[in-house]
mmCIF file as gemmi writes it, N, C-alpha and C atoms, coordinates in Angstrom:
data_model
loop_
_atom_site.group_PDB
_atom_site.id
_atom_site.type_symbol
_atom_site.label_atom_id
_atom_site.label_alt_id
_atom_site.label_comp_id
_atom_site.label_asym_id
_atom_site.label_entity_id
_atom_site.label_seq_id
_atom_site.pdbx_PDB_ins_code
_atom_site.Cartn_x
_atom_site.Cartn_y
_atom_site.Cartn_z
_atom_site.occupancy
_atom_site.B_iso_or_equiv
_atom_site.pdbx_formal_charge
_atom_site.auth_seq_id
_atom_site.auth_asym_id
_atom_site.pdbx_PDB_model_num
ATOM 1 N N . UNK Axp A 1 ? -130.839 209.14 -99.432 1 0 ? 1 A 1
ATOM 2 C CA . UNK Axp A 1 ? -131.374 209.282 -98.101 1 0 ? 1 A 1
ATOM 3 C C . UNK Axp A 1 ? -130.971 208.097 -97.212 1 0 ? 1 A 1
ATOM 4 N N . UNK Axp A 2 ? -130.987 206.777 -97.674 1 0 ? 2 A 1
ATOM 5 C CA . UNK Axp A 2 ? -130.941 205.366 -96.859 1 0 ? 2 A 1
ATOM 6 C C . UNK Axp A 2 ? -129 205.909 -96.541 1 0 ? 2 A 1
ATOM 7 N N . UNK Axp A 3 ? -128.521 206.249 -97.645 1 0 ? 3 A 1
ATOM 8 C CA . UNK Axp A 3 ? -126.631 206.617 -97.32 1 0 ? 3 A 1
ATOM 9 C C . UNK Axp A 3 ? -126.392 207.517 -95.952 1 0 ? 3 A 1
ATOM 10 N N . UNK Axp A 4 ? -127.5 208.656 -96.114 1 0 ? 4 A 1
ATOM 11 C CA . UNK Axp A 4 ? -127.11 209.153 -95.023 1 0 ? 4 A 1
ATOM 12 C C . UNK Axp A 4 ? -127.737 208.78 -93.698 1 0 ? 4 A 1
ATOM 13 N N . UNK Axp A 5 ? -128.347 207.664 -93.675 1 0 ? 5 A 1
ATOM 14 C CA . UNK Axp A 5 ? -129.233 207.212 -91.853 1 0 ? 5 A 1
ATOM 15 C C . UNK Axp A 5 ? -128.048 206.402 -92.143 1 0 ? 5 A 1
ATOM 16 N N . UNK Axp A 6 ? -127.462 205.154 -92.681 1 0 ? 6 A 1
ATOM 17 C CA . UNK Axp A 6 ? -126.405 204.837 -92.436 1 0 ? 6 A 1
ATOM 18 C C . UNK Axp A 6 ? -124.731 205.276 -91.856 1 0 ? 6 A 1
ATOM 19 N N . UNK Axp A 7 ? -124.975 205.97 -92.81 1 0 ? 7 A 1
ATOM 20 C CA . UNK Axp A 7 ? -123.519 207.105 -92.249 1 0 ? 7 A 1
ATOM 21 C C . UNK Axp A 7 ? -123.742 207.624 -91.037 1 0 ? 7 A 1
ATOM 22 N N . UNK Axp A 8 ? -125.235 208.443 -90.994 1 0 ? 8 A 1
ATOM 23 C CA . UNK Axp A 8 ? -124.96 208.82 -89.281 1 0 ? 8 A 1
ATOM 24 C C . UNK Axp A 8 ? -125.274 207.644 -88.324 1 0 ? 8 A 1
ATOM 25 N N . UNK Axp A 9 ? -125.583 206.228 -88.406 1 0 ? 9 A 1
ATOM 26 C CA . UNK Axp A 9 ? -125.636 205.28 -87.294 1 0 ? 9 A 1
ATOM 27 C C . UNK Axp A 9 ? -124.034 204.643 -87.298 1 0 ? 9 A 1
ATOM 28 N N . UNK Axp A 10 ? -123.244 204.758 -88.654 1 0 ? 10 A 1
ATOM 29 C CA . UNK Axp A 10 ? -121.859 203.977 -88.166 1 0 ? 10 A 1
ATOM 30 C C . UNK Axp A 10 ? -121.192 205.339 -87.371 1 0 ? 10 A 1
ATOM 31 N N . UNK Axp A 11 ? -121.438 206.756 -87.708 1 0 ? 11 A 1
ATOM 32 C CA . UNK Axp A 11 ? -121.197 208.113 -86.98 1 0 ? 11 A 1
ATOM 33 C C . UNK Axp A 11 ? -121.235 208.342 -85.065 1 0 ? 11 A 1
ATOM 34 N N . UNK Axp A 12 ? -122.613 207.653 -84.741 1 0 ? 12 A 1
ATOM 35 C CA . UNK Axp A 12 ? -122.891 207.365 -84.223 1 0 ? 12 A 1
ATOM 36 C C . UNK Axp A 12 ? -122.314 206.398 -83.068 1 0 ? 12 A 1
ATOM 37 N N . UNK Axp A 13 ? -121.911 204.793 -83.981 1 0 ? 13 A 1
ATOM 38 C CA . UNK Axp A 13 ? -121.373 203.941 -83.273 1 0 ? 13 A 1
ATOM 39 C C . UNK Axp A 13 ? -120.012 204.056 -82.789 1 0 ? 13 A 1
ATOM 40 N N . UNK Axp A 14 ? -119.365 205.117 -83.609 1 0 ? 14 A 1
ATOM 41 C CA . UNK Axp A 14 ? -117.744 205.005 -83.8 1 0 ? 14 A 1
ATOM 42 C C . UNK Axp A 14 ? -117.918 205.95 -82.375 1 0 ? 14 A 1
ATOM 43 N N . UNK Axp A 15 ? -118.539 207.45 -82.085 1 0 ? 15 A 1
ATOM 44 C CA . UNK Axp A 15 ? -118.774 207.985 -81.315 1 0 ? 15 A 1
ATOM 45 C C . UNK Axp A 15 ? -119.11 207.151 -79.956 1 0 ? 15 A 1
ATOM 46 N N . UNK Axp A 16 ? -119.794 206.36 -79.56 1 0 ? 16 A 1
ATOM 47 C CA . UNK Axp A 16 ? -119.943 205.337 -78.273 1 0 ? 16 A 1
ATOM 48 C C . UNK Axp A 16 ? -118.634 204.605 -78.39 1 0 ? 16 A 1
ATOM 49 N N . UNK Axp A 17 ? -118.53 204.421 -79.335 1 0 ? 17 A 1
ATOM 50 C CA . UNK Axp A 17 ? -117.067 203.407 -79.215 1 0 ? 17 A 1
ATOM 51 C C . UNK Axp A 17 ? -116.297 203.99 -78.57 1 0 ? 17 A 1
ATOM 52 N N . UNK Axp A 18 ? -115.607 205.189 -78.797 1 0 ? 18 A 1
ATOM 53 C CA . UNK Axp A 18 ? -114.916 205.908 -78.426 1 0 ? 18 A 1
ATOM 54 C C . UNK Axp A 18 ? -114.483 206.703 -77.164 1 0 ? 18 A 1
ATOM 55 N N . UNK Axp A 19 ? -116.094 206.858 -76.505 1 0 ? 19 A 1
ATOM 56 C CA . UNK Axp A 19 ? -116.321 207.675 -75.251 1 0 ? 19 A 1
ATOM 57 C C . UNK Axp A 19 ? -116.029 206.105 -73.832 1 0 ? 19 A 1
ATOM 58 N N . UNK Axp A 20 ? -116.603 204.967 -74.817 1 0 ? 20 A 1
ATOM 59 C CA . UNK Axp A 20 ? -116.547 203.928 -73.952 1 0 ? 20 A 1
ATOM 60 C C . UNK Axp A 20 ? -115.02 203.325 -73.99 1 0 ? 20 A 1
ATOM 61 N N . UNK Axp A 21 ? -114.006 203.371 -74.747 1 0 ? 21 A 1
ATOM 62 C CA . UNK Axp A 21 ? -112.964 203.125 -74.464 1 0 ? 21 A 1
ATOM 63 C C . UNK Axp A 21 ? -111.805 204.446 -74.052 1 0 ? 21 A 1
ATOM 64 N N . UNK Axp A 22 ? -112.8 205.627 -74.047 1 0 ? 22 A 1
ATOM 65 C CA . UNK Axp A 22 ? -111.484 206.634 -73.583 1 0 ? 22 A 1
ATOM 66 C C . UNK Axp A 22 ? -111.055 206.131 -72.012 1 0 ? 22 A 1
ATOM 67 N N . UNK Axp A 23 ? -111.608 205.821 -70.905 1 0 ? 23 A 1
ATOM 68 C CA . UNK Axp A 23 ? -111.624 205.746 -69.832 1 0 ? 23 A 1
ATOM 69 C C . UNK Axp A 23 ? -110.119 204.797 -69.464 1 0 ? 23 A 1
ATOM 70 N N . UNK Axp A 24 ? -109.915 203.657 -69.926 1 0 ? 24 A 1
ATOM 71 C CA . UNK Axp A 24 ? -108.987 202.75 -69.821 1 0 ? 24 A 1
ATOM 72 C C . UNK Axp A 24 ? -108.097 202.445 -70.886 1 0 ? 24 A 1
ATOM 73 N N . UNK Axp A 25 ? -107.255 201.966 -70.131 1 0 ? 25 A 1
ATOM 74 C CA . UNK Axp A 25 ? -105.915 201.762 -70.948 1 0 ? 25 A 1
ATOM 75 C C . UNK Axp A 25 ? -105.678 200.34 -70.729 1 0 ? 25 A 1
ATOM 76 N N . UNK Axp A 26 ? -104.524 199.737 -71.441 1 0 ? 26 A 1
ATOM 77 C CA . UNK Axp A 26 ? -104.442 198.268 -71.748 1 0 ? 26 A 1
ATOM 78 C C . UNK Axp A 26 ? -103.498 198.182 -70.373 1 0 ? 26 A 1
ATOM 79 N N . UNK Axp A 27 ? -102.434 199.334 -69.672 1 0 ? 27 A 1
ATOM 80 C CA . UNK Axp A 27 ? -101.94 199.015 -68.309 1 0 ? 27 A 1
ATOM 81 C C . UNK Axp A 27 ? -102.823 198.749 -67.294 1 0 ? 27 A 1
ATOM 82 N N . UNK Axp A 28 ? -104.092 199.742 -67.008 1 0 ? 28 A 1
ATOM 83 C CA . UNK Axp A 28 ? -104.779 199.789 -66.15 1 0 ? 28 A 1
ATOM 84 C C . UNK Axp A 28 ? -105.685 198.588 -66.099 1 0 ? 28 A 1
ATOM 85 N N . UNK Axp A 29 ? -105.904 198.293 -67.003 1 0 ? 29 A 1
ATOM 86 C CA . UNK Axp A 29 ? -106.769 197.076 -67.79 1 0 ? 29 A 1
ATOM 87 C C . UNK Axp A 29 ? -106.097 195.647 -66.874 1 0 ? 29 A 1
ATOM 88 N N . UNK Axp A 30 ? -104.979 195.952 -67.288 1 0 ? 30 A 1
ATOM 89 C CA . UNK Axp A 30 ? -103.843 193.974 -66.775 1 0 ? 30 A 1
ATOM 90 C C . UNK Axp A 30 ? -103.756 194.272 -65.865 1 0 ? 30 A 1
ATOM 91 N N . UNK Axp A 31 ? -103.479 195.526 -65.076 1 0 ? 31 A 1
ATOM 92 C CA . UNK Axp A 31 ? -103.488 195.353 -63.462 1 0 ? 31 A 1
ATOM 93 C C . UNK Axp A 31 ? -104.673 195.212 -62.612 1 0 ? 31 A 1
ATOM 94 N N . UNK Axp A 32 ? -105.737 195.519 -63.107 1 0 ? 32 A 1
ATOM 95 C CA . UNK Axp A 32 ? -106.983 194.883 -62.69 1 0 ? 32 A 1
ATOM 96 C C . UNK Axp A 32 ? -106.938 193.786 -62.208 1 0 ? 32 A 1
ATOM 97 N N . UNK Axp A 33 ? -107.177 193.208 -63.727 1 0 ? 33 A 1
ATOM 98 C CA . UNK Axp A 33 ? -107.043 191.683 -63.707 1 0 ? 33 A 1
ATOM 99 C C . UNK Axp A 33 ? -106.255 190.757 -63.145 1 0 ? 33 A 1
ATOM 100 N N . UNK Axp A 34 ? -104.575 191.239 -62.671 1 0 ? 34 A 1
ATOM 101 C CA . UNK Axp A 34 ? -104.481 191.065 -62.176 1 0 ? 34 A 1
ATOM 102 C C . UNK Axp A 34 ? -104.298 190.784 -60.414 1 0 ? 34 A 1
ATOM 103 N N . UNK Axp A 35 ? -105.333 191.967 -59.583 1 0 ? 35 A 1
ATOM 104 C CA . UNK Axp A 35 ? -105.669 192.108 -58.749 1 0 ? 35 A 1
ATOM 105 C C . UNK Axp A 35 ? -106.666 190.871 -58.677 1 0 ? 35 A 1
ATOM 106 N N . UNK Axp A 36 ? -107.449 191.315 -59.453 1 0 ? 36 A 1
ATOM 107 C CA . UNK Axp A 36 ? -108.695 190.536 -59.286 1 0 ? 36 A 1
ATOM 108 C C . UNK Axp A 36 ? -108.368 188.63 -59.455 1 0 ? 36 A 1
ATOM 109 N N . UNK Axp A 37 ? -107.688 188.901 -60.079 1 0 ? 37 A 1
ATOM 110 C CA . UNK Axp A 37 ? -106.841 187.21 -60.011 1 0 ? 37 A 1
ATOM 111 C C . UNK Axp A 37 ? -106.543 186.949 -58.415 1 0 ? 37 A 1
ATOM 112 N N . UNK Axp A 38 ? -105.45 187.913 -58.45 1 0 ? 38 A 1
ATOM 113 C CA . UNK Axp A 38 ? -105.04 187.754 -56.711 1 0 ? 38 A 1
ATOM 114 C C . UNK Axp A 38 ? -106.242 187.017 -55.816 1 0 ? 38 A 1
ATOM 115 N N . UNK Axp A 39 ? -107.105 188.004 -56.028 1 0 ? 39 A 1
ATOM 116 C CA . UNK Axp A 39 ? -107.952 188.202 -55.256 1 0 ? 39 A 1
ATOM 117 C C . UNK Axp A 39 ? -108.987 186.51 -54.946 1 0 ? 39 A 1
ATOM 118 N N . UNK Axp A 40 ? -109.405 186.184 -55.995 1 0 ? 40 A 1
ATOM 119 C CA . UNK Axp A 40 ? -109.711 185.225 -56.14 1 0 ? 40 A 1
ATOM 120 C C . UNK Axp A 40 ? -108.828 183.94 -55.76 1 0 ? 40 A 1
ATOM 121 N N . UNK Axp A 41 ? -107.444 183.785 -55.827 1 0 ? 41 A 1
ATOM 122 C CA . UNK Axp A 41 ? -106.334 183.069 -55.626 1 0 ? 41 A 1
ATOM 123 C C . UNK Axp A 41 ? -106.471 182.993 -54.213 1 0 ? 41 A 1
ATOM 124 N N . UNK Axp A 42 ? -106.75 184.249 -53.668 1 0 ? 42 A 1
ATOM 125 C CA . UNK Axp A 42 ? -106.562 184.051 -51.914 1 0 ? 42 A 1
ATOM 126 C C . UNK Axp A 42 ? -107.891 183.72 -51.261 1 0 ? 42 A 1
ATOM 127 N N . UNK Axp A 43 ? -108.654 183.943 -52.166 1 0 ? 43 A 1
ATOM 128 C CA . UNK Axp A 43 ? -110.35 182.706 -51.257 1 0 ? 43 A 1
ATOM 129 C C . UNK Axp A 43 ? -110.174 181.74 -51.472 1 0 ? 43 A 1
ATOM 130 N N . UNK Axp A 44 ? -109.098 181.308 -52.727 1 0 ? 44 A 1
ATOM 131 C CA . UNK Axp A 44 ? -109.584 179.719 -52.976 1 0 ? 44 A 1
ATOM 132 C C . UNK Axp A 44 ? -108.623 178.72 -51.643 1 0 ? 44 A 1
ATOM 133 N N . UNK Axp A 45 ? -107.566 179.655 -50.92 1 0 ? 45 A 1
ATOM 134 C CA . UNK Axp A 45 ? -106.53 179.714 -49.935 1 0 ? 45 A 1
ATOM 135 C C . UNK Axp A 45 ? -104.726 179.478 -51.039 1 0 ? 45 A 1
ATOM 136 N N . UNK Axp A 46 ? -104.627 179.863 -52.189 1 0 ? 46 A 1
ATOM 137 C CA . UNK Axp A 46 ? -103.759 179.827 -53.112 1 0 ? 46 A 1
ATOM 138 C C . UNK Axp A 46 ? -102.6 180.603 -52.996 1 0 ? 46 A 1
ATOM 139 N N . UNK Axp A 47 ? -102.072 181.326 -51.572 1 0 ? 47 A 1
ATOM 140 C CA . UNK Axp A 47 ? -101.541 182.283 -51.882 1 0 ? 47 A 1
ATOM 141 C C . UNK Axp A 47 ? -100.383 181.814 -51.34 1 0 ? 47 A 1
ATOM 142 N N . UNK Axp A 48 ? -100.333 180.856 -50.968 1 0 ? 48 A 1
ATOM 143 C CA . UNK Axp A 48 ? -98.655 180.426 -50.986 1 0 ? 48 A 1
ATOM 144 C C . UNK Axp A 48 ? -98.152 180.8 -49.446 1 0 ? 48 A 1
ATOM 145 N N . UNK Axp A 49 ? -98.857 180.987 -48.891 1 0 ? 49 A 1
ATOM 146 C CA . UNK Axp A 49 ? -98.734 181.558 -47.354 1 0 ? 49 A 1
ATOM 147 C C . UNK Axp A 49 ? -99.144 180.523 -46.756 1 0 ? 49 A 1
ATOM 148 N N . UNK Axp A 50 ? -98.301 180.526 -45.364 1 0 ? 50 A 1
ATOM 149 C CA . UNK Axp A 50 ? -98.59 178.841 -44.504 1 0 ? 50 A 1
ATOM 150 C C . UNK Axp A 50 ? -99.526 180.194 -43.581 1 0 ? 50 A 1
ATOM 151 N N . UNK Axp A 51 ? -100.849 178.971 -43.439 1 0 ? 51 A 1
ATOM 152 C CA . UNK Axp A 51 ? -101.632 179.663 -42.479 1 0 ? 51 A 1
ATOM 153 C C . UNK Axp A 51 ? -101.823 179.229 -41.072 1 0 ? 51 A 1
ATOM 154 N N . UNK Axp A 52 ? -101.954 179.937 -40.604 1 0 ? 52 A 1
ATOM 155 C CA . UNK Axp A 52 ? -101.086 180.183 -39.213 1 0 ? 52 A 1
ATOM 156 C C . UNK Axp A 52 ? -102.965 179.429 -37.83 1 0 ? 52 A 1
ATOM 157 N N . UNK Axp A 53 ? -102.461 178.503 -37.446 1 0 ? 53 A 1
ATOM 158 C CA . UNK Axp A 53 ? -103.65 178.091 -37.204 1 0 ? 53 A 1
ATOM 159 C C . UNK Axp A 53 ? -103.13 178.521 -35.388 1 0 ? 53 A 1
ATOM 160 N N . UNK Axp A 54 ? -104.588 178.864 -34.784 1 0 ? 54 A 1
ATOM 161 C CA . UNK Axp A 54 ? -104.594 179.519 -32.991 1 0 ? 54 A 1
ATOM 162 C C . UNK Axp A 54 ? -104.125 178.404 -32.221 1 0 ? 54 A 1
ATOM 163 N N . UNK Axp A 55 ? -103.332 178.974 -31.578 1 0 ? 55 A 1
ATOM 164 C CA . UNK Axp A 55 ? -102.817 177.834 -30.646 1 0 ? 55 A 1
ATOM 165 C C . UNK Axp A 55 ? -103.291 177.742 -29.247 1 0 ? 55 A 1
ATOM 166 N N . UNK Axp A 56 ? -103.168 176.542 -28.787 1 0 ? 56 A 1
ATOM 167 C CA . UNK Axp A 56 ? -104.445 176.688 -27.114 1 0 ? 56 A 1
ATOM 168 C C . UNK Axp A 56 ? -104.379 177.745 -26.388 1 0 ? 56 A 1
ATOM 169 N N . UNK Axp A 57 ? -103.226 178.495 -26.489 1 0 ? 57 A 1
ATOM 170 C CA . UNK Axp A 57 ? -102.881 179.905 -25.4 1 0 ? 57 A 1
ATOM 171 C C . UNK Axp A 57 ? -104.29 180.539 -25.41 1 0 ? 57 A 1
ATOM 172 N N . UNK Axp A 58 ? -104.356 181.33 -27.087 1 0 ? 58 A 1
ATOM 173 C CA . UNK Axp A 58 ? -104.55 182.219 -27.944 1 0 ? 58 A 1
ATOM 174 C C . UNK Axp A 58 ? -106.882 181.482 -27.553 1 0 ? 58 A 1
ATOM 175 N N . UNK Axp A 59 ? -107.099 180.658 -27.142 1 0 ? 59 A 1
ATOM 176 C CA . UNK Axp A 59 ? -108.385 180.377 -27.176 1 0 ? 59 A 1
ATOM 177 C C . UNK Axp A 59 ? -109.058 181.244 -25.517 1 0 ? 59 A 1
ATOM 178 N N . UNK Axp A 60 ? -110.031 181.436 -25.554 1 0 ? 60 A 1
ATOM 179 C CA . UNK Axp A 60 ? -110.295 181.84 -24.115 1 0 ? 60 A 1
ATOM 180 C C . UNK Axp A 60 ? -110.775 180.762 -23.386 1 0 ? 60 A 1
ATOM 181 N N . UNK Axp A 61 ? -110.377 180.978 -22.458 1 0 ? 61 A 1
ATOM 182 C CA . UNK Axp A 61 ? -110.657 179.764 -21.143 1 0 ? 61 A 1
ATOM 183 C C . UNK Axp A 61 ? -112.137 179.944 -20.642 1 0 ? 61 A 1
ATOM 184 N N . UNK Axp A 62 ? -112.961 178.248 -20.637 1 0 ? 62 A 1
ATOM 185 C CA . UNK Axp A 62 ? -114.214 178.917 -20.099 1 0 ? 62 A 1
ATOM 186 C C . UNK Axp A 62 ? -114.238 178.995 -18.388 1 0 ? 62 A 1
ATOM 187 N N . UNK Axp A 63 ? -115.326 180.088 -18.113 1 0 ? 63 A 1
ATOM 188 C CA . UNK Axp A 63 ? -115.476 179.884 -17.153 1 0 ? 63 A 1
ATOM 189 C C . UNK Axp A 63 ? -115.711 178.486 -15.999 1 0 ? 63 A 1
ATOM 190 N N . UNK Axp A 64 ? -115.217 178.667 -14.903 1 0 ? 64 A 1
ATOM 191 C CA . UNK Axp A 64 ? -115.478 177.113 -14.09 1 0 ? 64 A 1
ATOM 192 C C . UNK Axp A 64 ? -116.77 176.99 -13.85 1 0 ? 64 A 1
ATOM 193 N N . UNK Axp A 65 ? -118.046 176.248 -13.9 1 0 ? 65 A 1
ATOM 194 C CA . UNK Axp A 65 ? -119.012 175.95 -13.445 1 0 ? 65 A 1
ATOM 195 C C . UNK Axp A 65 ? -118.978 175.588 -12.013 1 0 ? 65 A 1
ATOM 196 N N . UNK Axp A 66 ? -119.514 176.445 -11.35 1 0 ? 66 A 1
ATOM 197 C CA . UNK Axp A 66 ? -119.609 176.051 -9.681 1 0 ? 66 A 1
ATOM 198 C C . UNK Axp A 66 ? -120.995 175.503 -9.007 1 0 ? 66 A 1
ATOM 199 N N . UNK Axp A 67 ? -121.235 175.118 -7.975 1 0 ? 67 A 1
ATOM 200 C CA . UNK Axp A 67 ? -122.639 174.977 -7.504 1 0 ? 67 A 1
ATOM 201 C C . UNK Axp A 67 ? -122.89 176.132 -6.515 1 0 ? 67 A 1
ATOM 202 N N . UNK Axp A 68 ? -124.276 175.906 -6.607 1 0 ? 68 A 1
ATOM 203 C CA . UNK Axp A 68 ? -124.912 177.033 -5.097 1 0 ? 68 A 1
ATOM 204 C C . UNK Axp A 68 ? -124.879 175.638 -4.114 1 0 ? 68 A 1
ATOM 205 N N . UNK Axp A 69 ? -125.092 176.478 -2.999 1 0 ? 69 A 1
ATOM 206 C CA . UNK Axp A 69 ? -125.768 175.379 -1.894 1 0 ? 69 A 1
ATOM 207 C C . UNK Axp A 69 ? -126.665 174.939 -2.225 1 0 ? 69 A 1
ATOM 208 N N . UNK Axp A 70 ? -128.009 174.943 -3.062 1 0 ? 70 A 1
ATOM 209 C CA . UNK Axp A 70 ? -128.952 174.46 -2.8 1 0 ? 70 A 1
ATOM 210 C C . UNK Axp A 70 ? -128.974 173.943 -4.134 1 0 ? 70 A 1
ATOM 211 N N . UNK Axp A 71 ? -127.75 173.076 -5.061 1 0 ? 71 A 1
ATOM 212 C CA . UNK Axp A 71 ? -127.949 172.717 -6.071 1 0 ? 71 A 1
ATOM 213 C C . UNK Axp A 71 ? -127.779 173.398 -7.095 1 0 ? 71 A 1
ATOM 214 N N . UNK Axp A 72 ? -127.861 174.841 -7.524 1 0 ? 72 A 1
ATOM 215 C CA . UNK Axp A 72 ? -127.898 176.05 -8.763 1 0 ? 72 A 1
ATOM 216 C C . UNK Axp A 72 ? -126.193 175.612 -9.232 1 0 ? 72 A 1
ATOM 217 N N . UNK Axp A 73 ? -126.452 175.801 -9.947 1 0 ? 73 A 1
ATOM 218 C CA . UNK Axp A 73 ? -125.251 175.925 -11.336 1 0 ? 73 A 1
ATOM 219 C C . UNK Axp A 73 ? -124.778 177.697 -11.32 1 0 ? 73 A 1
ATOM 220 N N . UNK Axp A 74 ? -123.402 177.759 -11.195 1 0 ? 74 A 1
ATOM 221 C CA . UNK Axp A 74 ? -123.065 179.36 -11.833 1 0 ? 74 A 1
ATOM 222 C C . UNK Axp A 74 ? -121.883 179.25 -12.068 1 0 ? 74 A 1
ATOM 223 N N . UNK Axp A 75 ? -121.644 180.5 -13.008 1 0 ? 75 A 1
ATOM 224 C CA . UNK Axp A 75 ? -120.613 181.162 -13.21 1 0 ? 75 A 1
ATOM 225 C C . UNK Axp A 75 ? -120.027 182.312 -12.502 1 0 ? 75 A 1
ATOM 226 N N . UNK Axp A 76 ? -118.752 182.558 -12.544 1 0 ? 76 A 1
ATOM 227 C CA . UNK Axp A 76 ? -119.077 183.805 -11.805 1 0 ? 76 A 1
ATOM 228 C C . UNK Axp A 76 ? -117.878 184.743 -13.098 1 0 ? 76 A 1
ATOM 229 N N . UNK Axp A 77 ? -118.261 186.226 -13.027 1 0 ? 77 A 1
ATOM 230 C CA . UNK Axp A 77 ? -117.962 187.124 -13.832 1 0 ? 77 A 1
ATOM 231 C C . UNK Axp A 77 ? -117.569 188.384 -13.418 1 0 ? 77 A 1
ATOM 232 N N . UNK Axp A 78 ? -117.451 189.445 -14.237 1 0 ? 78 A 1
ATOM 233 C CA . UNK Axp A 78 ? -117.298 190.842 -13.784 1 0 ? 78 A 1
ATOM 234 C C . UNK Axp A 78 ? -118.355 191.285 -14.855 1 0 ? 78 A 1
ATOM 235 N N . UNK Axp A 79 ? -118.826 192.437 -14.631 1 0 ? 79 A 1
ATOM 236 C CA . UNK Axp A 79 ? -119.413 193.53 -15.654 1 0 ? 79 A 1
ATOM 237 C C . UNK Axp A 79 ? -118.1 194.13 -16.738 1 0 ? 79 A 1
ATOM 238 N N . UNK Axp A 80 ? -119.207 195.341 -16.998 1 0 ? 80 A 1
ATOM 239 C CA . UNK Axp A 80 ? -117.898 196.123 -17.528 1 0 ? 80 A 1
ATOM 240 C C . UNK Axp A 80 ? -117.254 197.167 -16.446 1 0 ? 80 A 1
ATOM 241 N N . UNK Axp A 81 ? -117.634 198.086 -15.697 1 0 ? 81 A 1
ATOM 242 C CA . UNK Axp A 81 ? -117.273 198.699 -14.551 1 0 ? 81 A 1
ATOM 243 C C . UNK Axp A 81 ? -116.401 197.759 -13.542 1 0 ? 81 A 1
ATOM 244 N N . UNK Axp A 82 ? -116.568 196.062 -13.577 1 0 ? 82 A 1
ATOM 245 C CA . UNK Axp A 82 ? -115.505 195.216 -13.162 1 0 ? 82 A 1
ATOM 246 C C . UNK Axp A 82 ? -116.077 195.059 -11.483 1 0 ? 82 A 1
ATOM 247 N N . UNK Axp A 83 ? -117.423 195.238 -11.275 1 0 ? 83 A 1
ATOM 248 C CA . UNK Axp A 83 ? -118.462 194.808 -10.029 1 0 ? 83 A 1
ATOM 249 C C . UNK Axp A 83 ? -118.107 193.273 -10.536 1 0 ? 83 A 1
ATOM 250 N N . UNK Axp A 84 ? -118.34 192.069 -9.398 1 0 ? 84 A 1
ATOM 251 C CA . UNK Axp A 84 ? -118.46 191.194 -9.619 1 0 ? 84 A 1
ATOM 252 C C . UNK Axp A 84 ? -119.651 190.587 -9.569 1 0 ? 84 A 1
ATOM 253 N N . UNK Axp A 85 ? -120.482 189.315 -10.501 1 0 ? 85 A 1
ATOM 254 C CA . UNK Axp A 85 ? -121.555 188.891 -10.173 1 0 ? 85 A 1
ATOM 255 C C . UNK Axp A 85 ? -121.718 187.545 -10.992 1 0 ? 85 A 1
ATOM 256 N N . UNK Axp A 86 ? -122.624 186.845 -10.655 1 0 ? 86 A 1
ATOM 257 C CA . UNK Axp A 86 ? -123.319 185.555 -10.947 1 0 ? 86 A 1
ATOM 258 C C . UNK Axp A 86 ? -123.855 185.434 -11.764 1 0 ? 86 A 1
ATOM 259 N N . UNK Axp A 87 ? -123.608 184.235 -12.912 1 0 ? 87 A 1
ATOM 260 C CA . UNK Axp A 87 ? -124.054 183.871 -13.448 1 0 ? 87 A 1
ATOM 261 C C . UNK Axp A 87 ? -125.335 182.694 -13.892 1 0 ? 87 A 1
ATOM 262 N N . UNK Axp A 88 ? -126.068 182.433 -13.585 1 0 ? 88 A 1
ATOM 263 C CA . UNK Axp A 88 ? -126.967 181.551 -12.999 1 0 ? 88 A 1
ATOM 264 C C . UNK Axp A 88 ? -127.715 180.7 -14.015 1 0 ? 88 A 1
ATOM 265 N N . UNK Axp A 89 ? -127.195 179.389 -14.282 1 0 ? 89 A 1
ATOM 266 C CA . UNK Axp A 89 ? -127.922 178.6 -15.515 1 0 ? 89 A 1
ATOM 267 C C . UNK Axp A 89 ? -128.733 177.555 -15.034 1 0 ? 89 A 1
């Protein structure tokens, strides 16, 4: 009796073994890994690429700070429809 609960738990294990390695293969497997290498290589900034830093053009220009007559601070702007109006800090 103890032969056969044994036999069917190594029965058993060989069966999970099996269902859990049908899915992948040892190609699919290394190209993972090696993605996932990549992947990691290019957060650490490893990828061998000169990175390309913004140049003053490429920044947006701030607006000019103007005065009111009576002292006020503004900007001046458009909407989105491209009305013009004040900005007031």
């Amino acid at each position: 009796m103890e032969l056969l609960i044994v036999l069917l738990l190594l029965l058993l294990a060989a069966a999970i073994w099996a269902i859990s390695s049908r899915g992948t293969s040892p190609s699919v497997d290394r190209a993972w890994r090696s993605s996932v290498e990549a992947n990691r290589a290019a957060m650490r900034g490893e990828t061998g690429s000169w990175r390309v830093e913004p140049s003053d053009t490429d920044r947006p220009v701030p607006p000019a700070i103007k005065t009111g007559r009576r002292g006020g601070r503004y900007t001046e702007a458009r909407t989105k429809e491209g009305r013009p109006y004040r900005r007031y800090f």
